[in-house]
KOLFI-875612 format. One record per residue (C-alpha): residue in one letter; x, y, z; residue number from 1. Coordinates in nm, 3 decimals, padded with zeros to 5 digits, m for minus. Layout:
# KOLFI-875612
  code       xx       yy       zz  pos
     a        X        Y        Z  NUM
...
***
This chain:
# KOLFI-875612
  code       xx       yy       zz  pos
     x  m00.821   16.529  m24.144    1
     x  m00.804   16.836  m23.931    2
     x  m00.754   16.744  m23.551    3
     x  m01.073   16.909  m23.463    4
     x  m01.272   16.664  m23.685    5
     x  m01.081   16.398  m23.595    6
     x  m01.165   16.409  m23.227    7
     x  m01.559   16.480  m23.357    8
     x  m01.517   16.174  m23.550    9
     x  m01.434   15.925  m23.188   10
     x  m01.707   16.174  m22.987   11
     x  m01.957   16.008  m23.274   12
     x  m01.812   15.680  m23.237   13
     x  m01.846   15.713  m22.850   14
     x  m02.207   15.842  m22.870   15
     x  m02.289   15.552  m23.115   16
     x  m02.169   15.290  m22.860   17
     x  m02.320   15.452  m22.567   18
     x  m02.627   15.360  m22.767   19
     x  m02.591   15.023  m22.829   20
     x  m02.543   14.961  m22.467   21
     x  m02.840   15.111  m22.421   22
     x  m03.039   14.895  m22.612   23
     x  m02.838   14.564  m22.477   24
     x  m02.579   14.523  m22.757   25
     x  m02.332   14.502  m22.495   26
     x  m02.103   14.304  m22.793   27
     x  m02.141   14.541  m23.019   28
     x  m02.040   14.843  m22.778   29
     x  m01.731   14.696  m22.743   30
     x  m01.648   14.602  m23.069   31
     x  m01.694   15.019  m23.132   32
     x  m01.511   15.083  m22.823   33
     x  m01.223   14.915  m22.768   34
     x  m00.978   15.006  m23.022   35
     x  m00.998   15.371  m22.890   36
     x  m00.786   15.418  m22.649   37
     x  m00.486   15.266  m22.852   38
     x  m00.569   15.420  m23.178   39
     x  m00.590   15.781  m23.024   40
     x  m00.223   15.776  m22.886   41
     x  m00.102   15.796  m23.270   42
     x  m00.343   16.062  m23.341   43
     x  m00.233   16.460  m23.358   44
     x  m00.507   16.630  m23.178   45
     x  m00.514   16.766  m22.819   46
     x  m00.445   16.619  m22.492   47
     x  m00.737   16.730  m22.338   48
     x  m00.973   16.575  m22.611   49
     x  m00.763   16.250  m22.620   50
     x  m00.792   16.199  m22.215   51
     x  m01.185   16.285  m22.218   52
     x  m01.217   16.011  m22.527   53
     x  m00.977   15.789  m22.339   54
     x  m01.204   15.828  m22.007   55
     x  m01.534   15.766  m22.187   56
     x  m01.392   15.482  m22.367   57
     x  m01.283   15.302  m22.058   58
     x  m01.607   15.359  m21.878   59
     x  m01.782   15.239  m22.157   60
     x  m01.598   14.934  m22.138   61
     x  m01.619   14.866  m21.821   62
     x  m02.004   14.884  m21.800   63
     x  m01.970   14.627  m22.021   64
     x  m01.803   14.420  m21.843   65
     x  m02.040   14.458  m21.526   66
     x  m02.340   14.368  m21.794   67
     x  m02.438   13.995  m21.708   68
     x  m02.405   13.738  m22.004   69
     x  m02.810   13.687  m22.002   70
     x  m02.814   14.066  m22.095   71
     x  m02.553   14.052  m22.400   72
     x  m02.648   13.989  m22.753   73
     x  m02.355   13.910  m22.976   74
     x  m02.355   14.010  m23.369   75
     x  m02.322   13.667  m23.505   76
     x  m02.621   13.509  m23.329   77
     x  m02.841   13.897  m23.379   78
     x  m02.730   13.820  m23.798   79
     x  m02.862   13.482  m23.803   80
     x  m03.173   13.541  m23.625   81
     x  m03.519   13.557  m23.798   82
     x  m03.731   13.851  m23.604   83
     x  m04.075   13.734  m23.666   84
     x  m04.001   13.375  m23.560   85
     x  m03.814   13.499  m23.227   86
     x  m04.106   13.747  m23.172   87
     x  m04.350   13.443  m23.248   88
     x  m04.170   13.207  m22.976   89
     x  m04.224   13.488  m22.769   90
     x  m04.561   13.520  m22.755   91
     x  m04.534   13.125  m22.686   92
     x  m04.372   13.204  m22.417   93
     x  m04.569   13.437  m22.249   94
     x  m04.872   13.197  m22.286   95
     x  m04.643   12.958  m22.093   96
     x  m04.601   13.246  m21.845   97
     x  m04.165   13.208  m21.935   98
     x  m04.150   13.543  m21.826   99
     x  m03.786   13.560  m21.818  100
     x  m03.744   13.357  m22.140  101
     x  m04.023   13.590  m22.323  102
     x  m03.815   13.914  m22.237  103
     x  m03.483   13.736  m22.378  104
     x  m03.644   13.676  m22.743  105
     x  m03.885   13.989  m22.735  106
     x  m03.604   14.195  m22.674  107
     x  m03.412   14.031  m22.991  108
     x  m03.687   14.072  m23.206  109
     x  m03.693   14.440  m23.077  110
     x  m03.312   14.502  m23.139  111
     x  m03.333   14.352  m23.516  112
     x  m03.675   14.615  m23.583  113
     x  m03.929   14.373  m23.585  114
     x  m04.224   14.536  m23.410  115
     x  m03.981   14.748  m23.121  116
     x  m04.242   14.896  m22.993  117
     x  m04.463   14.604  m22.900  118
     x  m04.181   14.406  m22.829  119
     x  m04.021   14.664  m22.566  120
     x  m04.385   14.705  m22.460  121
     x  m04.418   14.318  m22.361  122
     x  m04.134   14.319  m22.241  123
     x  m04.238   14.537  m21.985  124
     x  m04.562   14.367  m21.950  125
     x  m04.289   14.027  m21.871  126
     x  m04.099   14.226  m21.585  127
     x  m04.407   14.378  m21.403  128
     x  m04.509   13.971  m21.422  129
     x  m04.188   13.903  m21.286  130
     x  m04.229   14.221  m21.059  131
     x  m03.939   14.337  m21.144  132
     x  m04.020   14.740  m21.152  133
     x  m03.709   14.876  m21.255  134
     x  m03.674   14.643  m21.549  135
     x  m04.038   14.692  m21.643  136
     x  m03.964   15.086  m21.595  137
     x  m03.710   15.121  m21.834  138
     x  m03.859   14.905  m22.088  139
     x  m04.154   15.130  m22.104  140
     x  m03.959   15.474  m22.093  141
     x  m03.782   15.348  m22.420  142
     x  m04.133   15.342  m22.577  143
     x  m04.286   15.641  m22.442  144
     x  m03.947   15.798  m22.535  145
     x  m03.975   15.694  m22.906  146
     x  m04.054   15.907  m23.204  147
     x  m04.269   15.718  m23.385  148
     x  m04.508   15.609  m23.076  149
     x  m04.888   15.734  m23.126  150
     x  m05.043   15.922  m22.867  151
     x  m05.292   15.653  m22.792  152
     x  m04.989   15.383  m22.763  153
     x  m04.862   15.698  m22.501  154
     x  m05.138   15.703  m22.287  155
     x  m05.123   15.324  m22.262  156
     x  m04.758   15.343  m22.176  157
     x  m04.796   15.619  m21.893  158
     x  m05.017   15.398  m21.714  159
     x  m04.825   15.152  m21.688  160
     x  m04.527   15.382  m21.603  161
     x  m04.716   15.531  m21.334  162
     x  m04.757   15.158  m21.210  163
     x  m04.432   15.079  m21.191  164
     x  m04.349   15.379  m21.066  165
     x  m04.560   15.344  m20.765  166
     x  m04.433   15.016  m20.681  167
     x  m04.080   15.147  m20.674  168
     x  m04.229   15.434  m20.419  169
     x  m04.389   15.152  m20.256  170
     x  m04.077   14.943  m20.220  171
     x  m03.837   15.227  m20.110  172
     x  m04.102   15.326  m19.861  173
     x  m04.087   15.011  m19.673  174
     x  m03.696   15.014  m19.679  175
     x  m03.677   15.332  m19.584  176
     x  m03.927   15.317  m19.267  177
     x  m03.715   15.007  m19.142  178
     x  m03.409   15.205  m19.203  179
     x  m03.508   15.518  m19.058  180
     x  m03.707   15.480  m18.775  181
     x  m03.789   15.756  m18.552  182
     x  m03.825   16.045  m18.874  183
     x  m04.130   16.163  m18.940  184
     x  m04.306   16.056  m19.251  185
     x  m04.211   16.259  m19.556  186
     x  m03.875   16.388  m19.430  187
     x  m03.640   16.427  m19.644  188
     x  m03.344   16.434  m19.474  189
     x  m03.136   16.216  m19.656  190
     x  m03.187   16.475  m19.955  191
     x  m03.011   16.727  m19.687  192
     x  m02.612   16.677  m19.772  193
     x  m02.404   16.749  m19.461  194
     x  m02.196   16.947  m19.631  195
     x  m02.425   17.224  m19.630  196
     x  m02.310   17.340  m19.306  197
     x  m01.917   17.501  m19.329  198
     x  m01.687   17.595  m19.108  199
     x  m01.709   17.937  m19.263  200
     x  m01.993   17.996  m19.051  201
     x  m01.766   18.052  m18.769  202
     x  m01.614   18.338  m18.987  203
     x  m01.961   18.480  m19.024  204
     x  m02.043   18.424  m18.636  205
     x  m01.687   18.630  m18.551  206
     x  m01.832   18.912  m18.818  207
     x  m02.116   19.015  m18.644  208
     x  m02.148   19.357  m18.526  209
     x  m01.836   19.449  m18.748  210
     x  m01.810   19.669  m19.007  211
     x  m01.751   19.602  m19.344  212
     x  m01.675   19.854  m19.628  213
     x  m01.659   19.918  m20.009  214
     x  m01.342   19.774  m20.105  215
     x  m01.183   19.983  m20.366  216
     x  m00.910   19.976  m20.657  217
     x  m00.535   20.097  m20.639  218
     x  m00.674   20.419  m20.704  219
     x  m00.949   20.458  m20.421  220
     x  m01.237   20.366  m20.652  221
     x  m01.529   20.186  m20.523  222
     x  m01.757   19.989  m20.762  223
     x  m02.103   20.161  m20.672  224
     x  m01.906   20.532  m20.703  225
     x  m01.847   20.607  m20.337  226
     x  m01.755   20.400  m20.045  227
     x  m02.003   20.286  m19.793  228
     x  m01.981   20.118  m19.441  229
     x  m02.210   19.825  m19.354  230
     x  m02.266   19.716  m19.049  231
     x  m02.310   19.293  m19.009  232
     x  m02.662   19.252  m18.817  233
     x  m02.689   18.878  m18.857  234
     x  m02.683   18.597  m19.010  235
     x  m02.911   18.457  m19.262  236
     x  m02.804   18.151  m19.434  237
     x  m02.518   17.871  m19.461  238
     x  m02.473   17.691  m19.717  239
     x  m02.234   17.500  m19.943  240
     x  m02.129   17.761  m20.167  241
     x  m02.242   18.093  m19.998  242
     x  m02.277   18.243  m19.666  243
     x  m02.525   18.497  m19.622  244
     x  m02.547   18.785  m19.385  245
     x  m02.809   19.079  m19.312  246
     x  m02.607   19.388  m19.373  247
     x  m02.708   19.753  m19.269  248
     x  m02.616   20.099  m19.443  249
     x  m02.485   20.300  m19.159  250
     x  m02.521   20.653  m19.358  251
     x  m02.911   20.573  m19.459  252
     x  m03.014   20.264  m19.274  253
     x  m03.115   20.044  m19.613  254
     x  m03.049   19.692  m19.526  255
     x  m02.915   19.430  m19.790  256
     x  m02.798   19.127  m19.812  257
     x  m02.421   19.037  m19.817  258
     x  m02.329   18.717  m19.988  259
     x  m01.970   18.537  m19.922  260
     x  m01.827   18.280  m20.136  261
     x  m01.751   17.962  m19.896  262
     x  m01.658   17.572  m19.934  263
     x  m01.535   17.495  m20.296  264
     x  m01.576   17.908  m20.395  265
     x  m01.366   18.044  m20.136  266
     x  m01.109   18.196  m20.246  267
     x  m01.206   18.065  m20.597  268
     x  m01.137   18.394  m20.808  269
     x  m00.874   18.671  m20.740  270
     x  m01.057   18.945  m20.605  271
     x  m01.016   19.199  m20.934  272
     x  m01.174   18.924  m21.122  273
     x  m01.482   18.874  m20.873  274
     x  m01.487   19.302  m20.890  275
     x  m01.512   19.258  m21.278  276
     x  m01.785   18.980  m21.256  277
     x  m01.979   19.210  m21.007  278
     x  m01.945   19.561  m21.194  279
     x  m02.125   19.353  m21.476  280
     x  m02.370   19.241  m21.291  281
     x  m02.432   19.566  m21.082  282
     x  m02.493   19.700  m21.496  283
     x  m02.782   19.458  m21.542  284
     x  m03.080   19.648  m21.551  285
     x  m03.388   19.309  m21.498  286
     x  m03.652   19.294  m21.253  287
     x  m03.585   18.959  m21.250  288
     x  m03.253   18.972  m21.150  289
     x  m03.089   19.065  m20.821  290
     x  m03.012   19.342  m20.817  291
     x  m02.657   19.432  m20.669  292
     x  m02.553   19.731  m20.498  293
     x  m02.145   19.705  m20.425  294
     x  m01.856   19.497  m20.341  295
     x  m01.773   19.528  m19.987  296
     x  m01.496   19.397  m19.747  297
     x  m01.352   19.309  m19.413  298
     x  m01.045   19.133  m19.319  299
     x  m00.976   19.006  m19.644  300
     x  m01.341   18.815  m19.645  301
     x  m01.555   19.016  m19.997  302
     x  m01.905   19.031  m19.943  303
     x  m02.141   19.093  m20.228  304
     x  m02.385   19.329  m20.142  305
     x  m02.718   19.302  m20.300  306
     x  m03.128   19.311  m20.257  307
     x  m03.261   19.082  m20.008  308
     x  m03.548   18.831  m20.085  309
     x  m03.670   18.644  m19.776  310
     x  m03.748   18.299  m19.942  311
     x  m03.591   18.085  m20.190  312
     x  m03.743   17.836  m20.403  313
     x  m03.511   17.581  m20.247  314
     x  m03.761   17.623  m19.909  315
     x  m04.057   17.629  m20.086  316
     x  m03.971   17.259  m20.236  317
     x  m03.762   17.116  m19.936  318
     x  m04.110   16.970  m19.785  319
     x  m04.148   16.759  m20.123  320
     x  m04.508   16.941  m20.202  321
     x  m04.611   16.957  m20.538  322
     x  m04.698   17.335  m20.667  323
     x  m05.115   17.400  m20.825  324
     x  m05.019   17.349  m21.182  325
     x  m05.071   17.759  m21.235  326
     x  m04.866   17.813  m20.976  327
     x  m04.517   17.617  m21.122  328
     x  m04.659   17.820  m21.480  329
     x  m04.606   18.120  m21.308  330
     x  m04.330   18.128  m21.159  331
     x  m04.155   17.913  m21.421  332
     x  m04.245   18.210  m21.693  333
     x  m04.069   18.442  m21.419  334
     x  m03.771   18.246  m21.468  335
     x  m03.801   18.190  m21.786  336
     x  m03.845   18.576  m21.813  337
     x  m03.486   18.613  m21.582  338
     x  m03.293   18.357  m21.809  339
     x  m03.385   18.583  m22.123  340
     x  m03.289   18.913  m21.958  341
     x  m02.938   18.765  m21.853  342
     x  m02.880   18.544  m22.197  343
     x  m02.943   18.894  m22.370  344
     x  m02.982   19.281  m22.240  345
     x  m02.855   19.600  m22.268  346
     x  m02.649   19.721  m22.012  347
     x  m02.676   20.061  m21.850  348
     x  m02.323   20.152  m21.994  349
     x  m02.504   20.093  m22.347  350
     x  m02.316   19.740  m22.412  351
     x  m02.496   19.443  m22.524  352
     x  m02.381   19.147  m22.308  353
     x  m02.474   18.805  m22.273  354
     x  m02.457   18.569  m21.946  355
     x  m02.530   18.208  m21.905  356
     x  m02.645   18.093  m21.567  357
     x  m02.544   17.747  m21.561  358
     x  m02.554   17.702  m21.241  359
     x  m02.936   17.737  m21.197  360
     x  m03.117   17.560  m20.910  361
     x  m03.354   17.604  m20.637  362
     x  m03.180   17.815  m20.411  363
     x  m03.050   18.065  m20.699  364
     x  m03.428   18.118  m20.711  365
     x  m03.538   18.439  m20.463  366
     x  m03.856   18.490  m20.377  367
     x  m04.098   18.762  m20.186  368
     x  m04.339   18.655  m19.879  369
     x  m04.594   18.936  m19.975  370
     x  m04.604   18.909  m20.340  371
     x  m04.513   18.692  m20.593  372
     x  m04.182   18.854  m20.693  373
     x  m03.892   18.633  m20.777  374
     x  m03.504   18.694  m20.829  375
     x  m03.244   18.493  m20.964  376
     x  m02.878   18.561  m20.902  377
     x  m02.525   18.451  m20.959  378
     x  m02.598   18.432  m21.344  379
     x  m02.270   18.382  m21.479  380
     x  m02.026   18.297  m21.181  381
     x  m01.946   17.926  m21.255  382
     x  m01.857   18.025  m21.612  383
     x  m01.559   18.284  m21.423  384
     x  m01.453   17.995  m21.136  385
     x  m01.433   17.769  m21.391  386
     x  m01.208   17.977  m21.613  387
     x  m00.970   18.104  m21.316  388
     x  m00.989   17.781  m21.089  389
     x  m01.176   17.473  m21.290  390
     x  m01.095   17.265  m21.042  391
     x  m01.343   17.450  m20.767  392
     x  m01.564   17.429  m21.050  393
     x  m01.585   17.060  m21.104  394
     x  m01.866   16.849  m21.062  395
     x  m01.724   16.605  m20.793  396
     x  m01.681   16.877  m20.606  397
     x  m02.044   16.956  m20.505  398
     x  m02.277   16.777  m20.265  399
     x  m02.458   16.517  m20.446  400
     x  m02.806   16.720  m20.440  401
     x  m02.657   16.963  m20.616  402
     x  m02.621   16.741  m20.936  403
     x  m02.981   16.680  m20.973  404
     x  m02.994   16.998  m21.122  405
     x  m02.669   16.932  m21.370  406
     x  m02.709   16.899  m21.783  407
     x  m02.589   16.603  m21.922  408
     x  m02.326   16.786  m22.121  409
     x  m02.164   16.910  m21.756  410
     x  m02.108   16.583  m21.690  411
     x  m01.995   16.492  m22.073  412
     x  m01.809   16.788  m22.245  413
     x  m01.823   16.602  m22.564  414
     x  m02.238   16.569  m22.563  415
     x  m02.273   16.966  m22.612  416
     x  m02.118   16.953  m22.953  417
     x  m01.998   17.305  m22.907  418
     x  m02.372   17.420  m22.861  419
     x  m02.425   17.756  m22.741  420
     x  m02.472   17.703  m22.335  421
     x  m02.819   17.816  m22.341  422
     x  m02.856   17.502  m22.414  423
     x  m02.760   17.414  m22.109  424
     x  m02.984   17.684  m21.903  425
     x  m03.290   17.523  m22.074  426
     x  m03.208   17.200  m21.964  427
     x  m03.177   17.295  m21.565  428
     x  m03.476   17.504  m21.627  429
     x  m03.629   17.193  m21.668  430
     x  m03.508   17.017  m21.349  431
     x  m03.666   17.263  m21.129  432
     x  m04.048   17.316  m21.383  433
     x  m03.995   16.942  m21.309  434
     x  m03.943   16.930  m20.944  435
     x  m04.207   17.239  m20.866  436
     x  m04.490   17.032  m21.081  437
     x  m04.411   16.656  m20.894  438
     x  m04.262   16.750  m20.557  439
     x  m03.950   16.529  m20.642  440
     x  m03.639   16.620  m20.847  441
     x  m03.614   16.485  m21.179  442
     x  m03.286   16.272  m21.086  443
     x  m03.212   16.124  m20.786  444
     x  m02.909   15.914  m20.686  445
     x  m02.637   15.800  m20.419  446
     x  m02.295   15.834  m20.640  447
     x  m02.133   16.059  m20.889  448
     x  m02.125   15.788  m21.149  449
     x  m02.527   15.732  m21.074  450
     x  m02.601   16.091  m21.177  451
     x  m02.367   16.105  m21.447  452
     x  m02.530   15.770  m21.644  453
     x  m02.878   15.926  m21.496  454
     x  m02.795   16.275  m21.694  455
     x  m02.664   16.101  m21.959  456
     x  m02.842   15.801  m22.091  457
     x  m03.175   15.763  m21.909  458
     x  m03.485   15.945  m21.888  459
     x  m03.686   16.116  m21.566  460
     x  m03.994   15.956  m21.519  461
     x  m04.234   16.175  m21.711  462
     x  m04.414   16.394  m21.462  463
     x  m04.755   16.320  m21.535  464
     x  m04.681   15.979  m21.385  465
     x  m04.664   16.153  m21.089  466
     x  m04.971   16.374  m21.094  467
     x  m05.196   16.295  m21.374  468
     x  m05.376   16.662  m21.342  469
     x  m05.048   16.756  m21.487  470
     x  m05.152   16.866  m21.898  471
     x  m05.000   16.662  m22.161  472
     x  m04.856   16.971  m22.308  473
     x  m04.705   17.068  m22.005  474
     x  m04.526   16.718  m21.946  475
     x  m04.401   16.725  m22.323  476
     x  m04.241   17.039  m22.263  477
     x  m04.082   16.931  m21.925  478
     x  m03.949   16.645  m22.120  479
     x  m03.840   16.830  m22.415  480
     x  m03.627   17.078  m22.210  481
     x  m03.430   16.738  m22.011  482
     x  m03.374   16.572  m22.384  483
     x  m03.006   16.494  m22.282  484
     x  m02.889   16.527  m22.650  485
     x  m02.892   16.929  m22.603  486
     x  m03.012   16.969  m23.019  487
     x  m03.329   16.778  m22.905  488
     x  m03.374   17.056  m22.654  489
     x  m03.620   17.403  m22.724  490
     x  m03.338   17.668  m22.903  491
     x  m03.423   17.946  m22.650  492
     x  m03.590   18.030  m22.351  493
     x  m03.798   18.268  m22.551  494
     x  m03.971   17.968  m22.757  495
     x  m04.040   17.773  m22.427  496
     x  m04.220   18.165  m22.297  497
     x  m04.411   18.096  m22.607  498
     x  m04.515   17.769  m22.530  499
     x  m04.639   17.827  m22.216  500
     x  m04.820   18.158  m22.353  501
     x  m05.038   17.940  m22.617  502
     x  m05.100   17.670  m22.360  503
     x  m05.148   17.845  m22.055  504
     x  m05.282   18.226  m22.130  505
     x  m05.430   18.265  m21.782  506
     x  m05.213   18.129  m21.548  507
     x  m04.883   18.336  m21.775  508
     x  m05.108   18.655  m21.746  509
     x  m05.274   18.710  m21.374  510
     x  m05.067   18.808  m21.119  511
     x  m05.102   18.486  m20.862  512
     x  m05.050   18.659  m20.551  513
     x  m05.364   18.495  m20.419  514
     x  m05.298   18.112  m20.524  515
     x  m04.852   18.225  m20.409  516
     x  m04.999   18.348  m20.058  517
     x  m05.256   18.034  m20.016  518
     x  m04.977   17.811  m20.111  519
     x  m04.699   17.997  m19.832  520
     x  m04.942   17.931  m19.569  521
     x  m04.977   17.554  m19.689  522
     x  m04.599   17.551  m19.639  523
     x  m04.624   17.702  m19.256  524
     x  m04.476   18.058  m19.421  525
***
């Protein structure tokens, strides 16, 4: 067997254990798993895919481990069960309000296909008895979440998410006023990583009222064909990743802004490669995209100098305030619009190039005050760090808000099955249609490891849980673009365009200056 399909061959093995843990076979996860990390070190394929398999395996494991023995279901006793009897004693037991008991056979019945979907159903029904939210939670999302549930069965089960779901918020709320006392209701400052704010400001503070200029090649060339002085007016924004200053023309007075690379992308790419990565983009012709002017320089610190947008979309949603429905239509078909200009356009030199964003998140989103005009930028980048410096590319790296807005297959190389990485775009397209619609991103946690099994192996909370004006059609297409298996995903941002064209002709068509401006002044813009 080829290496290639060998290694394909313990990704499926993997994927198929990840799935019985899922469903409570904790037994039967490891009897897949742990073999694997022995067998592999007598296999002839590569390192890299042997210590990925090797890492999954063990974590795998080790959840398994953590899994109490009321929540296992060994092979032998699942074999010589009977399903309808189990799911019978069941029902006994809920009339003898067992509640505990009741979920313990239910869920067998469930796992041997005897009725799963009214079994994971009362099951639910047991835990919200029990009030035990989360538990109830997930049971439900595994029904809503199945193929074969009918719409009427749906509506029944989004209820009841929506109940559960509430008592969570309830919960949380209480801990977090006792926790937190003195903020103001609604802040959410523990979504606000420190780590935003970097030393580099200090660079930027030292910068102002300098003069920075078009840095050229060994032979004198500039990137936008003749070399320009800026002049640093101010400062605009800090952040994790990127420092942002207001820079001035001095021959014609246009202003623009000048972007830095800071934190983990300082310093990240030699600067011929960052030249390369901005000539590209400077050939993107997109009204959707930022447009860049030139590569500029001082002291050794490379500025990117493009347009300047006012707003983000990372302001706009910092308060936590839901968007009107038409609103988060429009401006997702804007982005939708940008992600199809960068996967595919001409370029001015006549080439056809390709770019995948996949680093797409609130604050990549630019937006006007006046009009509803919006930008994204940085298409590409992460795909160049990660090829010159992967390890200012890695996840672990960023400030845990940043991975609310990660694919699962970022977080698990082998769940992307060499898909193409629009993929990938579609899927953080979905975080933020998700966030903009509900107020809330789509994952939050307080580790790494609580993304990463977030991403990979649960569902968000659908968001018409959250608002129930939210169309069905809508919420099935937010879902469909966060499938974490990336094949269950929409092929192309061009079919999702589509979808929202048949569904929502108005709101894709009319401008929405008026409902954009109404909603700024909401915000305090």
């Amino acid at each position: 067997m080829a290496p290639e399909q060998l290694a394909e061959e313990y990704f499926g093995r993997l994927t198929q254990a990840s799935v019985c843990l899922e469903q409570g076979l904790a037994d039967g996860t490891a009897e897949i798993v742990s073999g694997v990390p022995g067998e592999i070190e007598t296999k002839d394929f590569p390192f890299e895919a042997k210590e990925e398999i090797r890492t999954c395996a063990r974590s795998l494991l080790d959840r398994v481990d953590t899994r109490s023995q009321k929540e296992t279901v060994s092979l032998e006793q699942c074999s010589k069960a009977d399903p309808a009897q189990l799911y019978t004693y069941g029902l006994a037991l809920i009339d003898g309000q067992f509640w505990e008991e009741a979920i313990q056979e239910l869920r067998l019945a469930a796992d041997l296909g005897f009725k799963p979907l009214t079994c994971r159903e009362l099951c639910g029904d047991c835990a919200m008895k029990l009030q035990n939210w989360q538990e109830a939670f997930r049971f439900y999302q595994s029904v809503y979440a199945d193929e074969n549930i009918s719409q009427e069965q749906k509506k029944t089960i989004l209820a009841k998410i929506s109940k559960c779901s509430q008592e969570q918020k309830k919960e949380h709320a209480g801990l977090s006023t006792e926790g937190k006392a003195g903020e103001e209701p609604g802040a959410k400052s523990d979504y606000n990583n420190p780590s935003v704010v970097s030393l580099d400001s200090c660079m930027a503070d030292c910068a102002i009222g300098q003069t920075v200029t078009s840095w050229t090649d060994p032979t004198g060339a500039s990137l936008c064909g003749s070399v320009h002085s800026y002049k640093v007016s101010d400062l605009l924004h800090v952040g994790s990743s990127s420092l942002i200053v207001e820079l001035q023309d001095q021959e014609d007075g246009r202003k623009f802004a000048g972007q830095a690379f800071a934190g983990r992308l300082k310093d990240a790419l030699p600067v011929q490669t960052l030249a390369a990565w901005t000539k590209k983009q400077m050939l993107i012709n997109s009204r959707h995209l930022v447009r860049i002017q030139d590569l500029a320089n001082w002291e050794g610190h490379f500025f990117v100098v493009r347009e300047y947008l006012p707003l983000s979309l990372n302001e706009l949603l910092r308060e936590g305030w839901a968007m009107p429905v038409p609103l988060a239509v429009k401006i997702a078909y804007q982005v939708l619009e940008a992600l199809g200009d960068l996967h595919l356009h001409m370029a001015a030199d006549g080439e056809i190039r390709n770019f995948f964003h996949l680093d797409l998140r609130p604050s990549r989103i630019l937006l006007g005050k006046e009009k509803l005009r919006l930008k994204i930028y940085n298409g590409g980048l992460l795909k160049e760090v990660e090829k010159f410096n992967p390890g200012r590319g890695a996840l672990r790296e960023l400030p845990l808000p940043h991975l609310s807005y990660r694919a699962p297959e970022q977080f698990r190389v082998y769940l992307s099955r060499k898909r193409p990485p629009v993929f990938t775009d579609i899927y953080q397209f979905g975080t933020l249609l998700y966030e903009m619609l509900t107020g809330l991103p789509a994952f939050k946690a307080s580790s790494f490891e609580e993304y990463e099994i977030q991403h990979c192996e649960q569902y968000p909370t659908p968001p018409r849980v959250w608002r129930s004006e939210i169309p069905e059609t809508l919420n099935e297409l937010v879902m469909n673009c966060l499938a974490y298996d990336p094949t269950r995903r929409f092929r192309s941002t061009t079919q999702i365009s589509l979808a929202l064209e048949k569904s929502f002709p108005t709101a894709v068509g009319r401008a929405g200056d008026d409902l954009y401006q109404k909603y700024l002044r909401t915000l305090g813009f």
